[in-house]
N, C-alpha and C positions, 0 to 999 in steps of 0.2 A: 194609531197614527192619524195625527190630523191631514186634513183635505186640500189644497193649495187651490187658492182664490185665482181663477185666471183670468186678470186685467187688459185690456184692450191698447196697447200704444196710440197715444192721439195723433202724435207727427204722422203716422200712418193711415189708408183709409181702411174702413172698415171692412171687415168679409161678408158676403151674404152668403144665403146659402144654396151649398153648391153642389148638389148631390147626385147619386146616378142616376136618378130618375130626370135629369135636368141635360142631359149630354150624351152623348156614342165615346167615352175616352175610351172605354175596352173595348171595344169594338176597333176603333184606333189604333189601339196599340198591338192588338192581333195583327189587323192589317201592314201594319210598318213593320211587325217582326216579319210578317211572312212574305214581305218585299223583302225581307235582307235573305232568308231563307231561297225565296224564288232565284235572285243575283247569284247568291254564294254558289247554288246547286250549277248553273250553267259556267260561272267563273270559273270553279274549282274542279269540277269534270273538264271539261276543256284544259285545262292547267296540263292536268296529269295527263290525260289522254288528249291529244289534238286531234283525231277523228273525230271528237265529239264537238268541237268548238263550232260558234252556228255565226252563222254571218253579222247577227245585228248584239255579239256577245257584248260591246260596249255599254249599249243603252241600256240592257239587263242588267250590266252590271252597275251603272249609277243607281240602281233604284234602292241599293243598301247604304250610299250615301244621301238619298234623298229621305229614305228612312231613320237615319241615324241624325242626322239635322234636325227633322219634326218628334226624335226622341229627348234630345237635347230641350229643343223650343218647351214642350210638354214638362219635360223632368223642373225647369224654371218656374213655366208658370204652376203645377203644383204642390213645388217647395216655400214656394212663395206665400198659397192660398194657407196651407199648413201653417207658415208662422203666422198668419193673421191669426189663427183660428186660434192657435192654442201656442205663444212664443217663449214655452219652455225647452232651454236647448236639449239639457237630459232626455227627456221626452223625445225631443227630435231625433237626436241619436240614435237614442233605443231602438225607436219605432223603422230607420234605416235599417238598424244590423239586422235586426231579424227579417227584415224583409232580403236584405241582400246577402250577406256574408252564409247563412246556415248552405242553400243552393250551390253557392260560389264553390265553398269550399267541398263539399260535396264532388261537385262537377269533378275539379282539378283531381280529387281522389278518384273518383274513379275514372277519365282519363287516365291517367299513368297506369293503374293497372293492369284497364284494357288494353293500351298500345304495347306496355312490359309485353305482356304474353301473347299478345299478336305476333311482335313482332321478336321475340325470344331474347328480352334483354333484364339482365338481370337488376334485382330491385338496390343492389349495393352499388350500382354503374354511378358514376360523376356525375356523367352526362344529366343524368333521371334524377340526382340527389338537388343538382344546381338548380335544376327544373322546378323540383317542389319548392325551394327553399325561392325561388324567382315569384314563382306567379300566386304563395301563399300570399306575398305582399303586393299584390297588383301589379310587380314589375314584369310582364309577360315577355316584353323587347329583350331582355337580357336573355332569358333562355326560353325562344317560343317551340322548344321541340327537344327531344331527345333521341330521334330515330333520322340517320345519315336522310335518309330519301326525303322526309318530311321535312318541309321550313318551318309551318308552323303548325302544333294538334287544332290549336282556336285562333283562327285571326280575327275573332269579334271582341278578342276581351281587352282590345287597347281602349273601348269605350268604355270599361267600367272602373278602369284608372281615370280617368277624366271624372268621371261621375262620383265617386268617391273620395277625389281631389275638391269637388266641389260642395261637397255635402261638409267639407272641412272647413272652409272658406265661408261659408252660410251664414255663419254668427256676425262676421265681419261685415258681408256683402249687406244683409240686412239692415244694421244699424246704416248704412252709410249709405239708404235708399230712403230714409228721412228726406233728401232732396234728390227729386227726379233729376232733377240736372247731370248730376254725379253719375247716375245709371246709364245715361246717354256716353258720359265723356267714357265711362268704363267700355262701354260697345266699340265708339270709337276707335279705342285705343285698343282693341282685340282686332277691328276689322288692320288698324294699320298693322297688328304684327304678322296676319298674314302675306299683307303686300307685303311685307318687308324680309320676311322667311318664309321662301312660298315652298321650301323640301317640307313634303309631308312628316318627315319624322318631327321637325319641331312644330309644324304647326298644328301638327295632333296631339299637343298638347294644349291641357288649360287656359292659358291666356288666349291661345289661336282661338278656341272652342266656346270662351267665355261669352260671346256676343250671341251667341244662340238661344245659353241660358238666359241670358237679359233680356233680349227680344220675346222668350216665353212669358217675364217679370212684362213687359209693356202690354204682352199681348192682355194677362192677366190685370193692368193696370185700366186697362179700355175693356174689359172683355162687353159688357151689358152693350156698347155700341157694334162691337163685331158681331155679338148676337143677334143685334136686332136686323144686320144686312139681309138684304134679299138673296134666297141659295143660287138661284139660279145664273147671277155674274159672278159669284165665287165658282161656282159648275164651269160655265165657258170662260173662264180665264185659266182655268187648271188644263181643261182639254187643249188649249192652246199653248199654254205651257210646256207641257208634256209634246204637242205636234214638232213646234220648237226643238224642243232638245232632239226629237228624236231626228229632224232632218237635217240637225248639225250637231249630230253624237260625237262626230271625231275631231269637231274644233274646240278647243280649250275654253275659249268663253265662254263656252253652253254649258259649264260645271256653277255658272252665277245663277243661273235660274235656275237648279236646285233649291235654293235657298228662299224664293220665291212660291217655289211648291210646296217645300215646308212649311214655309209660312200660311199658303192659305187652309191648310189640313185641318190646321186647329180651330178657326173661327165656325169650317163649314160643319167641323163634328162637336161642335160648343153647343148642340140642339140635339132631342130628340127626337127619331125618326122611323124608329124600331119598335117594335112590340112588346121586343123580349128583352131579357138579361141574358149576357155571358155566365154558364153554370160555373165554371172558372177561369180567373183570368190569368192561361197561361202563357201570357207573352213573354216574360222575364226569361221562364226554363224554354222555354221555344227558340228564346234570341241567343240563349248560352251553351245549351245544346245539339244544336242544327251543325254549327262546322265541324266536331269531332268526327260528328255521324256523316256527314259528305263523304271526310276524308276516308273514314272504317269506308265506307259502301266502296268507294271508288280504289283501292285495295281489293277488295272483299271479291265485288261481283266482275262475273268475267266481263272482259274488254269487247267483247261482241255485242253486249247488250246494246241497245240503242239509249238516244237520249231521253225520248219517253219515260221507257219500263224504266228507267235506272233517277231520271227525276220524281217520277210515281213513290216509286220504290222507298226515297231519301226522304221527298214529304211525309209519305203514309208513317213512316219508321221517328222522324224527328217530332210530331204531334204526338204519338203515341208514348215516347220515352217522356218530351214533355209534360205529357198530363199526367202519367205517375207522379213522376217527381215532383207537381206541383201538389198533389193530391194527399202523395206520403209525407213528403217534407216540407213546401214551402208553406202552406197553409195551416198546416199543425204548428210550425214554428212562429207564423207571424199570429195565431190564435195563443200559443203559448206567449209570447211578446205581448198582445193586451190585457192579458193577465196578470202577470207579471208588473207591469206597469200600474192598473188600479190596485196592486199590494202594497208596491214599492210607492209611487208616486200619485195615489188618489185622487182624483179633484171632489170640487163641489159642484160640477154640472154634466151634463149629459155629453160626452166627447163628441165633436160636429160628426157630421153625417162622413162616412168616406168617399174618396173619387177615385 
């Protein structure tokens, strides 16, 4: 099989290179999972048990929105770096499912099983059939539970319909980034549909969510100048960001500077500042994992526990199941996917460095 020549878009600018020896993104993205992780633990204890709920639960709990924003901003800018690098869509795809879908589907299966026999429902039940046949398609809203007491097994995985809705969109969004202009009107026109349907269920979708992605594309399009800021007024604008929100958690406005925090996450970790490398970067199974295990522990362990031992408990237990699964599955899969990929679809150069 011959080797596919891969040509540069001129309308476009160029990529340099962008490697992990050049950035903290895993470091990053640990950290944003294990803010959603940290939120969900204190939200979702508190839910079910209200002895547990602690006084400042609101502002814990933004921090998996603030999380999920700088995952969005991130997921932009390095879909974005990717088509420079290499703007074969096949390729693009490919190199998606195996990173996403092999974990996904996994996950969804073994939820169901475990909650089946937790909680003694059989695997023929409607309820559990509708369930599978919902969230195999990312549709999680239509059936996020199959168990009366439980609303939902994972309430993280409405973001990976979004992300998957846009990894669909990609081919489109790209071509029509030819002119920056168009990318701005596109943000725009995402931020007005939030003013405009401000119920979370619509504007947790795609179009609400689109302006995150594209802010990741701008941050991407400037990044060499955000790199070169000085850290330390990216440092005291975050800590004041962050004092902000926290001494107006229960006013509604304070949900816009979110998005301000997101945003600077990404320029101050666009540097390296570490030693070391992440042995694996298990943010993906961390961020997809963590709510089933909440909800099993807070079932599971007695109601006397406190919130410590029982947040202890949920971390040490949601890292661990993570890095199996990143270990057995996700890494063998996306190693089987680069494989598979110089069989099927070979080039003639060295595939850029990864981020």
């Amino acid at each position: 099989m011959t080797s596919t020549t891969i040509t540069h878009d001129p309308a476009l600018p160029r990529p340099d290179v962008l490697s992990r020896d050049g950035n903290e993104f895993d470091l990053l993205r640990f950290i944003l999972a294990f803010m959603v992780v940290m939120s969900h633990s204190v939200g979702v204890s508190g839910r079910f048990i209200p002895e547990l709920a602690i006084k400042d639960s609101v502002f814990f709990d933004n921090f998996a929105g603030i999380a999920v924003m700088s995952f969005f901003m991130l997921s932009g800018f390095l879909t974005y770096h990717s088509y420079l690098v290499d703007p074969r869509w096949k390729a693009f795809y490919a190199k998606r499912f195996f990173r996403i879908f092999p974990v996904y589907y996994f996950l969804i299966a073994a939820q169901t099983i475990i909650f089946a026999l937790v909680f003694d429902i059989g695997f023929a039940d409607g309820a559990l059939l509708k369930y599978l046949a919902a969230n195999l398609v990312f549709l999680n809203f239509l059936q996020p539970s199959f168990v009366p007491e439980i609303f939902a097994f994972n309430g993280a995985l409405w973001t990976l319909k979004i992300e998957v809705a846009y990894y669909a969109l990609v081919p489109f969004i790209f071509f029509a980034l030819r002119d920056i202009r168009l990318l701005i009107i596109l943000i725009v026109l995402s931020l007005a549909w939030n003013l405009f349907f401000p119920v979370d269920f619509i504007s947790r979708q795609l179009p609400g969510k689109f302006y995150l992605f594209g802010i990741g594309i701008l941050i991407h399009r400037y990044r060499q100048e955000l790199a070169d800021m000085p850290v330390a007024p990216l440092i005291i604008a975050l800590a004041v960001l962050l004092g902000v929100k926290y001494a107006y958690q229960n006013d509604e406005w304070v949900r816009l500077i979110d998005n301000f925090i997101a945003f600077l996450l990404i320029p101050l970790f666009m540097r390296r500042f570490l030693s070391f490398h992440l042995k694996f970067d298990i943010s993906y199974t961390l961020y997809v994992v963590h709510f089933p295990t909440i909800v099993l522990m807070t079932f599971l362990l007695p109601e006397s526990m406190g919130l410590l031992p029982r947040f202890l408990i949920v971390i040490s237990t949601s890292i661990v199941v993570a890095t199996l699964v990143t270990i057995l599955i996700e890494v063998p899969m996306i190693d089987y996917g680069r494989r598979w990929l110089r069989r099927v679809m070979p080039r003639d150069k060295a595939s850029a460095p990864q981020i």
